[in-house]
C-alpha positions, 0 to 999 in steps of 0.5 A, spaced: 500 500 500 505 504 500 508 504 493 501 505 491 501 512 496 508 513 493 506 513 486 498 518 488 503 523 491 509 522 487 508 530 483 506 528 475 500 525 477 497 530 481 500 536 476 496 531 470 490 531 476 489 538 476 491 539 469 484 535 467 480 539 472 482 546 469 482 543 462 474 541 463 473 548 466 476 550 460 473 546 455 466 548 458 468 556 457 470 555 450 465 552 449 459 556 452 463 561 448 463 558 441 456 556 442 453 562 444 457 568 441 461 565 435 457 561 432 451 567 432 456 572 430 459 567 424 452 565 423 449 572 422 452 573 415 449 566 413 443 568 415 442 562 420 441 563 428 445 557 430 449 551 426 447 547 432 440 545 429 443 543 421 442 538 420 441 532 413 435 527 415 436 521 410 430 516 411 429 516 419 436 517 421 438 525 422 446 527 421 446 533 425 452 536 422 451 542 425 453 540 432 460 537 429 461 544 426 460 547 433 464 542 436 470 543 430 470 551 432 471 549 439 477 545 438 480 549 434 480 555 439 482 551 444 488 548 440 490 556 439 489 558 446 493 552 447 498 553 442 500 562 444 498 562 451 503 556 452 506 552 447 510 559 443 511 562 450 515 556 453 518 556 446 520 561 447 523 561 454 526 554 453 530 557 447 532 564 451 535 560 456 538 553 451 542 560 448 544 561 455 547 555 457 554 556 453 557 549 451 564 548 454 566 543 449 568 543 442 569 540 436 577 538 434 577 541 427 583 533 425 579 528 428 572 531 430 573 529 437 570 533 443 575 537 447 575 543 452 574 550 449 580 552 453 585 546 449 591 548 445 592 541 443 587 535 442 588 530 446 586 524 441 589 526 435 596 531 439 594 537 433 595 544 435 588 546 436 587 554 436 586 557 442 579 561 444 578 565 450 573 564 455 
């Protein structure tokens, strides 16, 4: 029982806990949004009030393509919101502070082993390498 407790309190699955409820928050904002203000609001240069009531009715089945468009709207909304409000700004700060964490190696220009920024001669190979100052 004490491995299982380890593994609930271990920090990925709380963060993954909490992760699904702000998600489900999410996902019904977005959706209040895009049913009750975009889908009008796109809606109104069609003429139609709601894609939510389209639908195609062969024999007794109905397809309610209407509801696929609204759903197809959603996502794509929260895909953006995702991508610019989390994905590009980590992006960017993970290649901000990558550009930060200077290698200390190099390459030697003879046999392509890794050596010390700081060698004047390539441990491998025994070729003069030039000098670079840190």
């Amino acid at each position: 029982m004490t491995g299982f407790k380890k593994f609930l309190m271990q920090g990925n699955v709380i963060d993954l806990a909490v992760a699904v409820v702000v998600g489900a928050a999410f996902n019904a904002i977005v959706q209040s949004f895009v049913a009750d203000l975009l889908t009008p609001l796109i809606s109104a240069f069609g003429g139609l009030p709601d894609f939510s009531s389209l639908k195609i009715t062969i024999g007794q089945a109905n397809f309610m393509y209407g509801n696929f468009i609204n759903a197809v709207i959603s996502f794509l909304m929260v895909a953006a919101v995702v991508y610019f409000l989390l994905v590009k700004p980590y992006t960017h700060i993970k290649d901000r502070n990558a550009a930060k964490a200077e290698s200390t190696t190099r390459d030697c220009p003879e046999c392509l082993s890794t050596i010390p920024k700081a060698a004047s001669r390539c441990a491998f190979c025994s070729v003069e390498v030039p000098t670079i100052q840190l």
